[in-house]
C-alpha positions in Angstrom: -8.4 44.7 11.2 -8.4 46.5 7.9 -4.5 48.1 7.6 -4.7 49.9 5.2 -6.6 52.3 7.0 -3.4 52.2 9.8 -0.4 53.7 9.7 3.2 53.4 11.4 5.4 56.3 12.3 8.9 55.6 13.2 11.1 58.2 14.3 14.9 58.1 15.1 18.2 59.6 13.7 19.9 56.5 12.7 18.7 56.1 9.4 19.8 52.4 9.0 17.6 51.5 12.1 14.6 53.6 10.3 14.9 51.6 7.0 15.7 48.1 8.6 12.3 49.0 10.9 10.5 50.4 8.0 11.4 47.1 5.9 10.1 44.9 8.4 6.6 46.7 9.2 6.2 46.9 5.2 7.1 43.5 4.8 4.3 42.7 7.4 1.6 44.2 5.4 2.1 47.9 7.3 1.8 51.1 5.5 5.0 53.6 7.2 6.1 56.8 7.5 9.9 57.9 8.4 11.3 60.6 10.0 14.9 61.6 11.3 14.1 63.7 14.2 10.9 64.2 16.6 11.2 67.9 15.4 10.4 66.7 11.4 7.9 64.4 13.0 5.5 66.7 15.0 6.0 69.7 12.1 4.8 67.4 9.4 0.5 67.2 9.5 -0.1 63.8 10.2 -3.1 61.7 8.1 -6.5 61.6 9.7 -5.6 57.4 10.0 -5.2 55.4 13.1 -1.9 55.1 13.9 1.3 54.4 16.6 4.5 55.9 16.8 7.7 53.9 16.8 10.2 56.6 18.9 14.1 56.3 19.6 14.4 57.2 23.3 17.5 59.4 22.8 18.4 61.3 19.9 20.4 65.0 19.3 17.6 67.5 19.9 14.5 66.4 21.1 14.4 63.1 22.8 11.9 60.4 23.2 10.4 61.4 26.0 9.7 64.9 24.7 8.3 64.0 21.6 5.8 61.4 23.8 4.8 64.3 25.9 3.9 66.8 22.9 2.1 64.0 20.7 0.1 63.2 23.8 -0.9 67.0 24.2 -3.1 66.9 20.8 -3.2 63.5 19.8 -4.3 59.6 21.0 -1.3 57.4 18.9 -0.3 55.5 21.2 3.7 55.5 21.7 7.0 52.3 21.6 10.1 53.3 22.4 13.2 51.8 21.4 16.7 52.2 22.8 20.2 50.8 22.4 20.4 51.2 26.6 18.8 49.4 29.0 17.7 52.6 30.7 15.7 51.8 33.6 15.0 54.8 34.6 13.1 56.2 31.3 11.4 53.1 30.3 9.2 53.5 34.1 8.5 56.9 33.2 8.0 56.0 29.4 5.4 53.6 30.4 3.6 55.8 33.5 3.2 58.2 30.7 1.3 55.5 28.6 3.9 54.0 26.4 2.7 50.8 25.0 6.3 49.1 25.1 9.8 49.4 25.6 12.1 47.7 23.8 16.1 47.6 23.3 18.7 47.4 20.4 19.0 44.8 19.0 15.8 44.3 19.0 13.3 41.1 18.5 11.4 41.1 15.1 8.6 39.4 16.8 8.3 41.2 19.9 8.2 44.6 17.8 5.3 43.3 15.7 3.1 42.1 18.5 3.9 45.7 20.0 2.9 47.2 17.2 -0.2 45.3 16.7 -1.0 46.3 20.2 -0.7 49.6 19.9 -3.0 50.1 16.6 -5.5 48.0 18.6 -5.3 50.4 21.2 -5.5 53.3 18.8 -8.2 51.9 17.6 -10.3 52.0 20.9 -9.0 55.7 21.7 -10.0 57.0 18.2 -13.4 55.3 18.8 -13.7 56.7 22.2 -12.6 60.2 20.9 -15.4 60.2 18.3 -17.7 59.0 20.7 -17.0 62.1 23.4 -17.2 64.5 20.0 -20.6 63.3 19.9 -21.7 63.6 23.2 -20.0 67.2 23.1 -22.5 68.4 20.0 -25.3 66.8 21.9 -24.0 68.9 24.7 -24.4 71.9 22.7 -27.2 71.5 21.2 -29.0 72.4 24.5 -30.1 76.0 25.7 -28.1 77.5 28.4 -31.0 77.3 30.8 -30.6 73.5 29.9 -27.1 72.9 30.1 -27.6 74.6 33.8 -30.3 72.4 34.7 -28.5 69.2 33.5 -26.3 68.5 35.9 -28.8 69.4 38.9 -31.1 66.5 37.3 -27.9 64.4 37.1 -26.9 65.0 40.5 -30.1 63.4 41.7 -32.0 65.8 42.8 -35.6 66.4 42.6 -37.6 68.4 40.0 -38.7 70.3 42.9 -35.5 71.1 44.2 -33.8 72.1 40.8 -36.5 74.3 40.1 -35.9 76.1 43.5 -32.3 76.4 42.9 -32.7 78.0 39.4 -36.4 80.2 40.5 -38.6 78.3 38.2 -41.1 76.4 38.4 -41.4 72.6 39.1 -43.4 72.3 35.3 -40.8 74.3 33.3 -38.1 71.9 34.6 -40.0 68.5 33.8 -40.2 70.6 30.4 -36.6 71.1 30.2 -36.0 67.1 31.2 -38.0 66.0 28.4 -36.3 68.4 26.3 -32.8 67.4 27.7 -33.6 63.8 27.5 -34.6 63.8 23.9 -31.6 66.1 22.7 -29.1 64.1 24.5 -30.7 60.9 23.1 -30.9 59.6 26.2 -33.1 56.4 26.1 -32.9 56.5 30.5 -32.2 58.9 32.9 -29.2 56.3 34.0 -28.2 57.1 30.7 -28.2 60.6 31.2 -26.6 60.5 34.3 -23.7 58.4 32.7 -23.8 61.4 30.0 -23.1 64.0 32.3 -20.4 62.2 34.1 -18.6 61.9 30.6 -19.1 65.1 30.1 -17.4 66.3 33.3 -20.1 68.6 34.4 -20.4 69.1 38.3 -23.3 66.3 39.7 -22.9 67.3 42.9 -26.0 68.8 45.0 
């Protein structure tokens, strides 16, 4: 994995901890960025790079937990937490809300690195996936209105007959529209399609 392309955020207000951590992920070939509070943090725009955030649980102002939230509201980096207590309480909700690790003061050089490692991995598979439903989503788009209403009729399994009653057309204009929909969305089947539209959210129901 190439990581120079990666990057690792660390955030907490005691700056020793941010250098020593900073040190060690620089010393193991990572490229870092600092900052002393999660308010710096999410005001500064962050590189279009893959990357994880390394977050102290509790610090004046906005803690760990609130900084997790807002990331996860407009961004995929996956999230560690470090703390200097072994709070039981916010590691379970830490992790339900899709932390990749919890770990305490002091804490193990290893165990941090394979976190770390995890979590770029990981951030690699939900910038992929990201890109992916992007795509799908201009595909989407790309379709008339009349289209996008007929898709998820098609999807839902029913017949051309039967969408073309629903929508007061006839059965040839929609096997038009299917050929069109099919070739737009790049859909080599209609499984395909049908895996599209779930993707996509749209209603498959009859």
């Amino acid at each position: 994995m190439d990581c120079a392309s990666e990057l690792v955020y660390v955030v907490g207000d005691d700056t020793r901890v941010r250098e020593a951590l900073a040190a060690l992920l620089r010393a193991n070939g990572r490229d870092v960025q600092i900052f002393d509070s999660g308010e710096a943090f999410l005001d500064t725009p962050h590189h279009n790079v893959v990357a994880c955030l390394i977050v102290d649980m509790r610090m004046p102002g906005m803690n760990g937990l609130e900084v997790q939230k807002l990331v996860g509201m407009d961004s995929s980096i996956p999230v560690i937490f470090i703390t200097g207590r072994g709070d039981v309480p916010s590691a379970v909700l830490a992790m339900k809300s899709g932390a990749v690790d919890f770990l305490t003061k002091p804490l193990d050089e290893d165990a941090l690195i394979r976190a770390v490692e995890v979590a770029l991995a990981t951030a690699h598979v939900l910038r992929k996936e990201a890109e992916e439903a992007a795509m799908l989503q201009a595909l989407y788009r790309s379709l008339t209105p009349r289209e996008q209403e007929l898709l998820p009729l098609l999807a839902s399994g029913l017949l051309n007959k039967q969408a073309a009653a629903i929508l007061g057309i006839t059965e040839y204009t929609v096997q038009v529209h299917r050929g069109n929909i099919m070739r737009k969305m790049q859909a080599g089947s209609f499984a395909t399609l049908v895996r599209q539209a779930s993707k996509l959210q749209l209603e498959t129901s009859p």
